[in-house]
MARNUDO-987201 format. One record per residue: residue number from 0; residue in one letter; x, y, z of N, C-alpha, C, O in turn. Coordinates in pm, whole numbers, padded with zeros to 5 digits. Layout:
<atoms>
  seq  type    n_xx    n_yy    n_zz   ca_xx   ca_yy   ca_zz    c_xx    c_yy    c_zz    o_xx    o_yy    o_zz
  NUM     a       X       Y       Z       X       Y       Z       X       Y       Z       X       Y       Z
...
</atoms>
This chain:
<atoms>
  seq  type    n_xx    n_yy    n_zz   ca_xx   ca_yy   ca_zz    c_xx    c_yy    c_zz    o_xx    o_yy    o_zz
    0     x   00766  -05275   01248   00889  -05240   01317   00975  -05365   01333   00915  -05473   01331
    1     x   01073  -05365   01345   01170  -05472   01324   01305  -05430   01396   01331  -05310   01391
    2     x   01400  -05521   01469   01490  -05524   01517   01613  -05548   01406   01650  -05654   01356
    3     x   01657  -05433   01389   01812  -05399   01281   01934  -05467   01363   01956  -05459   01483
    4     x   02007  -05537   01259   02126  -05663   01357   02213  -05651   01192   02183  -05632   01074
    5     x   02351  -05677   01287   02456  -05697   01214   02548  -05780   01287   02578  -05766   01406
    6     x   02593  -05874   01200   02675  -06008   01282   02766  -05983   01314   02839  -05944   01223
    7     x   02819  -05983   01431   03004  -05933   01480   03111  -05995   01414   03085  -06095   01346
    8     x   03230  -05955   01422   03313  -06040   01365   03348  -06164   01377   03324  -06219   01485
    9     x   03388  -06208   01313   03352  -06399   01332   03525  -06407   01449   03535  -06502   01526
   10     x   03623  -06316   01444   03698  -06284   01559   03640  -06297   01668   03667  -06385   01750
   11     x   03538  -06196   01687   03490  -06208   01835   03377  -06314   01847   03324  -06330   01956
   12     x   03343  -06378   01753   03243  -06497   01831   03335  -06591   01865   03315  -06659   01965
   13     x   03457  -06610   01783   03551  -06737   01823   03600  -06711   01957   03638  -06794   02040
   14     x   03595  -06608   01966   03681  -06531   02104   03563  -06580   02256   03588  -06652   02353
   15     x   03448  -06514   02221   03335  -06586   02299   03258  -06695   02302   03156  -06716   02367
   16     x   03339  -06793   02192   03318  -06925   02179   03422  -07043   02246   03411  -07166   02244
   17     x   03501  -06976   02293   03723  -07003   02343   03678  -07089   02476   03655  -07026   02579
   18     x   03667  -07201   02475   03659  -07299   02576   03504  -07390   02581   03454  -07438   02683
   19     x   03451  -07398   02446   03339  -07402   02411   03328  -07518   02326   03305  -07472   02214
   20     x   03332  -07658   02318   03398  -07739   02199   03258  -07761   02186   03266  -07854   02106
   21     x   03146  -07747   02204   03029  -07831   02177   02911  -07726   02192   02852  -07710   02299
   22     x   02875  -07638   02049   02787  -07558   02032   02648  -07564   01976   02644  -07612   01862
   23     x   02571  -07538   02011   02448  -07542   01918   02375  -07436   01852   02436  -07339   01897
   24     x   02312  -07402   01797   02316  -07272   01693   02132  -07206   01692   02043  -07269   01634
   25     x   02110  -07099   01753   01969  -07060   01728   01968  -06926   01646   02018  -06816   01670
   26     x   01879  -06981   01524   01877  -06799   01485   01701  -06756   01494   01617  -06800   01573
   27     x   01686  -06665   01394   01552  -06616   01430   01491  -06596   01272   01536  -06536   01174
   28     x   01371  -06673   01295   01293  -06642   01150   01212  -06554   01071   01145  -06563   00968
   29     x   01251  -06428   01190   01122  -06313   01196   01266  -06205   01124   01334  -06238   01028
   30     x   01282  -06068   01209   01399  -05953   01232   01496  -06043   01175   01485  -06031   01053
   31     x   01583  -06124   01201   01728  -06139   01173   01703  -06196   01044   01729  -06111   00959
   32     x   01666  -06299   00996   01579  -06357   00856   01605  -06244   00722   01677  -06255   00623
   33     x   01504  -06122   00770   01480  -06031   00659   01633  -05954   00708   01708  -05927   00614
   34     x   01675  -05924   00831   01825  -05850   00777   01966  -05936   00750   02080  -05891   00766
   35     x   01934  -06056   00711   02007  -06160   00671   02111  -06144   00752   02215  -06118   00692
   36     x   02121  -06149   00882   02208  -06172   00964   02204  -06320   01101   02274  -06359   01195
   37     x   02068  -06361   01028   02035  -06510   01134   01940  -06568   01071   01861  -06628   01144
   38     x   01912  -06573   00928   01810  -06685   00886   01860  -06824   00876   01953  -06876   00937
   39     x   01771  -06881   00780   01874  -07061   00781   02000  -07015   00703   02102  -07034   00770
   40     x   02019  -06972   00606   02136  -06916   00516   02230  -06910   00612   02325  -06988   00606
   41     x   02219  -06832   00700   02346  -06743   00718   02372  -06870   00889   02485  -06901   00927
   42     x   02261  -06912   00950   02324  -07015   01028   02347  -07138   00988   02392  -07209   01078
   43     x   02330  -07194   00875   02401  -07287   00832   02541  -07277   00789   02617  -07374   00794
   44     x   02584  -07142   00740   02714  -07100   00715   02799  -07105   00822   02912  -07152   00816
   45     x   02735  -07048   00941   02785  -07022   01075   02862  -07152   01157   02963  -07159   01228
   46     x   02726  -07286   01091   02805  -07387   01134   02861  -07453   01044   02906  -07565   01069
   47     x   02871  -07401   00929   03024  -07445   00854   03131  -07367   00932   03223  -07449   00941
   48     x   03159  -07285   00976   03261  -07210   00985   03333  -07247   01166   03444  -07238   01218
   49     x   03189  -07291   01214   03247  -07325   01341   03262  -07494   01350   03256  -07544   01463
   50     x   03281  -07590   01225   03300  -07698   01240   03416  -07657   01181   03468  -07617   01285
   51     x   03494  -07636   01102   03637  -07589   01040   03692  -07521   01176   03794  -07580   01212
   52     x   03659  -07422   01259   03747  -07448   01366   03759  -07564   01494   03824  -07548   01598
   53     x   03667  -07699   01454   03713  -07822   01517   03563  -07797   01606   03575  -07868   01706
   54     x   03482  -07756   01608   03363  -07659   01705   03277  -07807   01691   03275  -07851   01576
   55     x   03228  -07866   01765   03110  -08002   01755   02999  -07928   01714   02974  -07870   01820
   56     x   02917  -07890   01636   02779  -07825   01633   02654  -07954   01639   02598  -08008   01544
   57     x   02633  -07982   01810   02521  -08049   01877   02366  -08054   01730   02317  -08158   01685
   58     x   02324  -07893   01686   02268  -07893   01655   02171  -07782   01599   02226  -07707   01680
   59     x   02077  -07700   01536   02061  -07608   01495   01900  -07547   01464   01818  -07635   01439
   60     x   01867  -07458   01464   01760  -07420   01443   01704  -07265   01447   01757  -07175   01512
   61     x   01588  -07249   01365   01544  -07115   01310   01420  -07084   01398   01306  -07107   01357
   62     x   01436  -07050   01478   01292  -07006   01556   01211  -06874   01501   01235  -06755   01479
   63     x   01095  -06970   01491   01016  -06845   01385   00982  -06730   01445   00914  -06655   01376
   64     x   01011  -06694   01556   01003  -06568   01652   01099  -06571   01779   01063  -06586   01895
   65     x   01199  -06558   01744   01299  -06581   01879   01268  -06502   01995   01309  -06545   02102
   66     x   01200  -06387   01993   01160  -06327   02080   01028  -06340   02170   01018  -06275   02275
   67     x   00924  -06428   02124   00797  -06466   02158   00856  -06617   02240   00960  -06669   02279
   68     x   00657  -06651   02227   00663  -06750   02334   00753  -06888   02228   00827  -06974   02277
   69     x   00725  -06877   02106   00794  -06960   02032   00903  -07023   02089   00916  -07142   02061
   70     x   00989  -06967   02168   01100  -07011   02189   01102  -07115   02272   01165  -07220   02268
   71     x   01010  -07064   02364   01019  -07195   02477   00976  -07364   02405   01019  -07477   02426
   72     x   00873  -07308   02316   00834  -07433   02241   00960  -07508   02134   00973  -07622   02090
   73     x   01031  -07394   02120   01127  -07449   02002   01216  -07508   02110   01240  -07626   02087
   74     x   01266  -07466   02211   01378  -07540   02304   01352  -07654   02354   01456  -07719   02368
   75     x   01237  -07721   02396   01145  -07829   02432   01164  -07909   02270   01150  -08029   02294
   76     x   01175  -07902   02202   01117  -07982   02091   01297  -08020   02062   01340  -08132   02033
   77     x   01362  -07919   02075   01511  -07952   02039   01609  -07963   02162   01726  -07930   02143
   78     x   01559  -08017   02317   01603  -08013   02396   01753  -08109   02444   01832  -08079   02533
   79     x   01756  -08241   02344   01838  -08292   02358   01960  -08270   02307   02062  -08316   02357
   80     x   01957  -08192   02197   02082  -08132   02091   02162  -08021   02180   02282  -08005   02199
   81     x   02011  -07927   02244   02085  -07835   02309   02143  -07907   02422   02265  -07903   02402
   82     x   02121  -07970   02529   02154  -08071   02666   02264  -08090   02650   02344  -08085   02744
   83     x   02307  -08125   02501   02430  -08202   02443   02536  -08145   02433   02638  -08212   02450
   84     x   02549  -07965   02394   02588  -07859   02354   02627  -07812   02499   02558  -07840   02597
   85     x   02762  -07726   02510   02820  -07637   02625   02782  -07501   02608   02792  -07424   02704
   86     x   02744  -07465   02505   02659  -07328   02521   02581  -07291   02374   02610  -07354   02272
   87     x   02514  -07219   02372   02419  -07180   02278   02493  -07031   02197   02532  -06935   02264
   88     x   02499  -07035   02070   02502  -06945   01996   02380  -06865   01948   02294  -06934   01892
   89     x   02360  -06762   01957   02208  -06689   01934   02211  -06606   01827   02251  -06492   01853
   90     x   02171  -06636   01683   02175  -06516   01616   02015  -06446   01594   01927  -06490   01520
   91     x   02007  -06315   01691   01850  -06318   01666   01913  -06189   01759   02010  -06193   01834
   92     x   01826  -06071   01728   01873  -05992   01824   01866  -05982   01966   01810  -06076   02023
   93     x   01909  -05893   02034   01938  -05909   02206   01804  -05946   02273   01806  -06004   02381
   94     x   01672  -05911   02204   01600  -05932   02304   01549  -06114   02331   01488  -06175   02419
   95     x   01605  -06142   02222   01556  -06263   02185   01678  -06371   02251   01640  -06485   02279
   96     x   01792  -06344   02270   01935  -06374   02322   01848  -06375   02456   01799  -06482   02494
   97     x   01828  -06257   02530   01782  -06245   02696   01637  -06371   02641   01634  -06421   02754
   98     x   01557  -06430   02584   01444  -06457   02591   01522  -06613   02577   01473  -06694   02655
   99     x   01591  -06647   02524   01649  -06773   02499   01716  -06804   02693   01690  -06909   02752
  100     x   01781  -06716   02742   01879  -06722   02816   01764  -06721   02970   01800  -06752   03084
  101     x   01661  -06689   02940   01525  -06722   03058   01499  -06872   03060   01453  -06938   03153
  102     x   01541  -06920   02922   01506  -07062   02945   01587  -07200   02943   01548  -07315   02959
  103     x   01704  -07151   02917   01836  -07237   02909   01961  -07237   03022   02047  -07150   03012
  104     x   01967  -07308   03099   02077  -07271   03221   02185  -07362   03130   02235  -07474   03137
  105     x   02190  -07268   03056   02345  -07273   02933   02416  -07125   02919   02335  -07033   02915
  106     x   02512  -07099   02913   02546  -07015   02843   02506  -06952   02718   02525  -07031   02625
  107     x   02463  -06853   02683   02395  -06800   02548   02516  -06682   02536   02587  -06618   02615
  108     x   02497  -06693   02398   02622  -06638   02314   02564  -06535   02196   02568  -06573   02079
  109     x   02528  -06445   02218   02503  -06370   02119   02648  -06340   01991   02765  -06302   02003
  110     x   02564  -06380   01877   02659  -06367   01733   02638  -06250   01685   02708  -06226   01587
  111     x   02546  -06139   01728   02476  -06060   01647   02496  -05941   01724   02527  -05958   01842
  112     x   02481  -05799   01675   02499  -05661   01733   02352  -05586   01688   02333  -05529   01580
  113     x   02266  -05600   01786   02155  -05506   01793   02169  -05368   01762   02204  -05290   01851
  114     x   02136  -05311   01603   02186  -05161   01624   02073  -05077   01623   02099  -04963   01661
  115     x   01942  -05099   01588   01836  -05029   01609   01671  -05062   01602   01660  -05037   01722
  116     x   01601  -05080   01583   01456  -05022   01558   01382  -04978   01480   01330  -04881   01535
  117     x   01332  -04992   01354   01314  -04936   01242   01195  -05025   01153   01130  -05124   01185
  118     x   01198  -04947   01034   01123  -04991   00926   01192  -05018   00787   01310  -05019   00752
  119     x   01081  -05037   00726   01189  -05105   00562   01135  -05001   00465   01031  -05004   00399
  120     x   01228  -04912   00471   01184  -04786   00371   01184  -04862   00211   01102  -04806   00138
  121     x   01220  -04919   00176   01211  -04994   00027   01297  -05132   00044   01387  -05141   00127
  122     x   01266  -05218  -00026   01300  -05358  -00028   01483  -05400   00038   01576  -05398  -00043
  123     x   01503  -05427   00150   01650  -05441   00181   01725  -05301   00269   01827  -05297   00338
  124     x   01619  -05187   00228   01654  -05091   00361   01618  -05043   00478   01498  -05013   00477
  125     x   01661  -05027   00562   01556  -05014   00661   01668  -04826   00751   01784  -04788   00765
  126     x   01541  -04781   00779   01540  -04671   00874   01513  -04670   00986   01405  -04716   01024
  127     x   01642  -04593   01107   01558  -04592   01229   01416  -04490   01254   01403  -04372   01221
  128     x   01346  -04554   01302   01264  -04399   01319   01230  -04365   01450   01198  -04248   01467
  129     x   01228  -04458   01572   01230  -04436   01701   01357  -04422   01798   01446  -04496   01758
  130     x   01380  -04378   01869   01484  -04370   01982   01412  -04432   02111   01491  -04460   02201
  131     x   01286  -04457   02135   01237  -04512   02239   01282  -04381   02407   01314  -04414   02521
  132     x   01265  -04254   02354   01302  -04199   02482   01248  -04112   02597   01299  -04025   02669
  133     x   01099  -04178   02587   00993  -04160   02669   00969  -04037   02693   00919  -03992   02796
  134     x   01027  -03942   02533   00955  -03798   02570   00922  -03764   02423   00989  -03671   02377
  135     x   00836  -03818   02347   00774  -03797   02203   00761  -03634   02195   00714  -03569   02288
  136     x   00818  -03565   02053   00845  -03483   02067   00725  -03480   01902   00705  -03369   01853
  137     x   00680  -03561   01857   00615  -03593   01693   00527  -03492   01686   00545  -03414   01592
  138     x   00409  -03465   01781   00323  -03378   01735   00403  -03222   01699   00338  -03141   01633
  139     x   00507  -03194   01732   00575  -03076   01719   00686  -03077   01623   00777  -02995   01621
  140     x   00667  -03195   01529   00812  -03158   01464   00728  -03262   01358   00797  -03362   01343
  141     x   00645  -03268   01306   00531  -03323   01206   00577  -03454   01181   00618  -03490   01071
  142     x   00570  -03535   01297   00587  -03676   01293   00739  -03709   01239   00763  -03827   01214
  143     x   00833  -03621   01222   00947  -03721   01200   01019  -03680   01354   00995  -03578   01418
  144     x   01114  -03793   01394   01193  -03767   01532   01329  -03667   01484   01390  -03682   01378
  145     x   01355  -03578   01571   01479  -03494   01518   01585  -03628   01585   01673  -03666   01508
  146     x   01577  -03687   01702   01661  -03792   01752   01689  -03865   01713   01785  -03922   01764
  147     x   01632  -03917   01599   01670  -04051   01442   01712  -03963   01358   01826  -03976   01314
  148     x   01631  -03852   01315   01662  -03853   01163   01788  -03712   01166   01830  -03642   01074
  149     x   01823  -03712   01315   01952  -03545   01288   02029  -03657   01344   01986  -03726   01437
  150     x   02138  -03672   01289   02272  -03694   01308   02317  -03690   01468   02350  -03786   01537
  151     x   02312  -03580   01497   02348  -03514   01636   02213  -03530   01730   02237  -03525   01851
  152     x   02071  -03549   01690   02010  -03556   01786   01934  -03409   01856   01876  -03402   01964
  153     x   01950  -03336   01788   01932  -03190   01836   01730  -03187   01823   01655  -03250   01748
  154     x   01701  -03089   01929   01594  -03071   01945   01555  -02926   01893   01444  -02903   01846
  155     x   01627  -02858   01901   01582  -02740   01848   01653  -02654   01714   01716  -02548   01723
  156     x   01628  -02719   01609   01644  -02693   01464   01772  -02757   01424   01812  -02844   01501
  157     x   01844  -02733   01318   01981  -02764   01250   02043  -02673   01307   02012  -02558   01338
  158     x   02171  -02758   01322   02339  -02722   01325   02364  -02591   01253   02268  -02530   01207
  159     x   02501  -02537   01240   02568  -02446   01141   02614  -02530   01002   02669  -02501   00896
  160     x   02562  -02648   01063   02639  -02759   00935   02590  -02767   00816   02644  -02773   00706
  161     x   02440  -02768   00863   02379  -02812   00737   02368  -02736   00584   02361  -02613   00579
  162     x   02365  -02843   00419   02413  -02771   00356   02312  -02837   00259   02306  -02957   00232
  163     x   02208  -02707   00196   02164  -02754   00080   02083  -02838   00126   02048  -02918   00040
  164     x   02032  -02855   00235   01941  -02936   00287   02008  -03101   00340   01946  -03198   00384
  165     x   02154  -03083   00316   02244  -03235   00333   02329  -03209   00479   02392  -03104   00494
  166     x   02325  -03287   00558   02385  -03337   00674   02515  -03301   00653   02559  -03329   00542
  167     x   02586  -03249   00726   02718  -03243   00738   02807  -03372   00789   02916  -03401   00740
  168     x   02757  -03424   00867   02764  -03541   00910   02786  -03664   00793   02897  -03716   00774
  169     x   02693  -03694   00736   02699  -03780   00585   02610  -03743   00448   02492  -03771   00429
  170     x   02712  -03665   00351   02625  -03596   00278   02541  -03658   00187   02515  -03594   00085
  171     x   02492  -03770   00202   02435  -03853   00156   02282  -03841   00225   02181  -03886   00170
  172     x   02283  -03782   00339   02145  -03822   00432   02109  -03658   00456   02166  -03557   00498
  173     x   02012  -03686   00417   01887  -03520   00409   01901  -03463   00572   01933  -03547   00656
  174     x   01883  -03354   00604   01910  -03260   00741   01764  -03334   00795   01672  -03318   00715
  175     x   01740  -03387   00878   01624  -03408   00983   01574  -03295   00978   01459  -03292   00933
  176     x   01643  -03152   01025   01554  -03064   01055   01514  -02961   00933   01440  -02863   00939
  177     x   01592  -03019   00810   01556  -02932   00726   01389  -03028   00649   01300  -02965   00591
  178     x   01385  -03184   00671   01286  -03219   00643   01160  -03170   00731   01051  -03130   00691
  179     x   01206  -03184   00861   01105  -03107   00940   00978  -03010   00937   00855  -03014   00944
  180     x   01137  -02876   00913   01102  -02756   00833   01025  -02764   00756   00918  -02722   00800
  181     x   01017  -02817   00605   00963  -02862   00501   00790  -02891   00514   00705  -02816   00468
  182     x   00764  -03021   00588   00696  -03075   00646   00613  -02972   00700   00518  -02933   00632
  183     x   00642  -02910   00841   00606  -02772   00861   00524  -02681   00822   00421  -02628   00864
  184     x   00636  -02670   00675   00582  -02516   00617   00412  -02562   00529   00308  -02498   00514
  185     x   00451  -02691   00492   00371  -02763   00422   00188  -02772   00466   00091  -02767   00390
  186     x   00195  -02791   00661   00141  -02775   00739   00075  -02652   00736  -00044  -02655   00769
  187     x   00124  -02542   00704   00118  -02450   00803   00134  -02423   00909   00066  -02341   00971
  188     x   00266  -02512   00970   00259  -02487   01114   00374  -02464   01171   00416  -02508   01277
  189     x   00432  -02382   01084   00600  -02291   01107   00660  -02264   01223   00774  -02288   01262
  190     x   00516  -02178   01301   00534  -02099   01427   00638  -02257   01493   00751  -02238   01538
  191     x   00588  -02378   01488   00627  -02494   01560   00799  -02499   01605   00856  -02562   01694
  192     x   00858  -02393   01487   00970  -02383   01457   01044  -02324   01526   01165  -02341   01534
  193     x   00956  -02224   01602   01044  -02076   01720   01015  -02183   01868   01091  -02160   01962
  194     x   00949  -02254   01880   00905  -02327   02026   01042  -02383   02086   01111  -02460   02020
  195     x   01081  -02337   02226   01203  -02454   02261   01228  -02497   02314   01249  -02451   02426
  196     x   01251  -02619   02288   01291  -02755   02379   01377  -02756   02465   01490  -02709   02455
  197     x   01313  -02830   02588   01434  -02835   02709   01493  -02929   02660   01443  -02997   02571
  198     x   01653  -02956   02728   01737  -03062   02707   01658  -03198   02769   01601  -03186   02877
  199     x   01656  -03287   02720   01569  -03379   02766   01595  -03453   02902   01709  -03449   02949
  200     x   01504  -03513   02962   01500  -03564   03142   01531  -03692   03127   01438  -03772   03120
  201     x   01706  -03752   03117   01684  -03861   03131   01661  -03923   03251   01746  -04005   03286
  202     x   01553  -03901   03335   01537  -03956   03449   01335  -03995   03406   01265  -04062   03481
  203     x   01285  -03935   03281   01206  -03991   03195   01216  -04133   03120   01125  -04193   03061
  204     x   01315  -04161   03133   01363  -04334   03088   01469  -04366   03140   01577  -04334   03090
  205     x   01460  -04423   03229   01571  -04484   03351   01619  -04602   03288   01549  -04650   03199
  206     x   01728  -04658   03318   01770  -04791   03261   01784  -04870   03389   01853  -04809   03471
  207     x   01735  -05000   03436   01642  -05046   03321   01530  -04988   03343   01489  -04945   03451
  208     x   01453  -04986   03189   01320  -04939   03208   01203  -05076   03229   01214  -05193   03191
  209     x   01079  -05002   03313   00999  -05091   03359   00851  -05007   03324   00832  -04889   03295
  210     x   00765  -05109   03339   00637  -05014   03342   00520  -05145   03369   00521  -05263   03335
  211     x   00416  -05058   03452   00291  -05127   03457   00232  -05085   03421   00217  -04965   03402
  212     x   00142  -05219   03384   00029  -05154   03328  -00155  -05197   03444  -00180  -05317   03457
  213     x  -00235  -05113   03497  -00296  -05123   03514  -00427  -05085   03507  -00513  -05150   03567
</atoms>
């Protein structure tokens, strides 16, 4: 599973960079790496682009897990570059931005837009397949989520939309519930198909969410 990121416009980092002359640059060597939106590549570019707008770049680095304990070790080892720097640029997704920002009484600057959760269906693509919404619906719909893979999110079968087994939505992407179906019939376990779902409890995943474990 892997954290899906896409870099914002270089508009809005300058915009959240606007009183900032002295930056330093963290990306991530894990998630952002493979979606080429924060490996060394793409933050070395980053600080080409923010030394052409006059930007000091203190200094730079690829933390091989921006989200783990790595980080604290990587900030300690590069502590003077950052010291040096008025705020931190983060390309690594959000959780790793909040994991940087536990340990830096700097400003942290996320470059990057967290858009999902997923896997790498073949080399360079990746699929969501979780929604994270603390009411797993898999044993009843043969392991695929109708909440990733339908467009709309629907719990109890396809739209009027669907066509030929293609999304109305983007006819490029197969009906969730017509794979379902499929899946299903394949099973033998059709009946699964008449069962129906309440609208879901979002009071089942509160924001923020918390949990113990004991």
């Amino acid at each position: 599973m892997k954290s899906i990121t896409k870099q914002k416009t270089f508009e809005e980092i300058e915009q959240q960079l606007d009183g900032f002359d002295r930056v330093y640059i963290a990306g991530c060597g894990t998630c952002a790496t493979m979606s080429k939106t924060g490996g060394r590549e793409e933050v070395l570019e980053m600080r080409e682009r923010l030394q052409e707008l006059g930007k000091l770049v203190t200094g730079w680095i690829v933390i091989p897990t921006a989200c783990d304990e790595m980080t604290e070790v990587a900030i300690k080892e590069n502590n003077g570059a950052i010291q040096n720097a008025k705020c931190i640029l983060v390309m690594s997704c959000a959780l790793g931005v909040h994991k940087l920002s536990t340990y830096i009484d700097k400003p942290v600057i996320p470059a990057l837009d967290t858009l999902f959760i997923g896997i790498e269906d073949s080399p360079g693509c990746f699929q969501e397949v979780c929604a994270q919404c603390g009411q797993c619906v898999l044993g009843e719909t043969a392991g695929i989520c109708p909440l990733t893979a339908c467009h709309k999110g629907l719990l109890n079968g396809p739209c009027g939309g669907t066509d030929n087994g293609k999304c109305e939505v983007d006819k490029e992407k197969d009906c969730g519930w017509t794979l379902i179906y499929q899946r299903l019939k394949e099973q033998g376990r059709l009946d699964l198909m008449r069962k129906y779902h309440s609208p879901r409890d979002c009071n089942v995943a509160p924001r923020p969410r918390t949990t113990r474990i004991t």
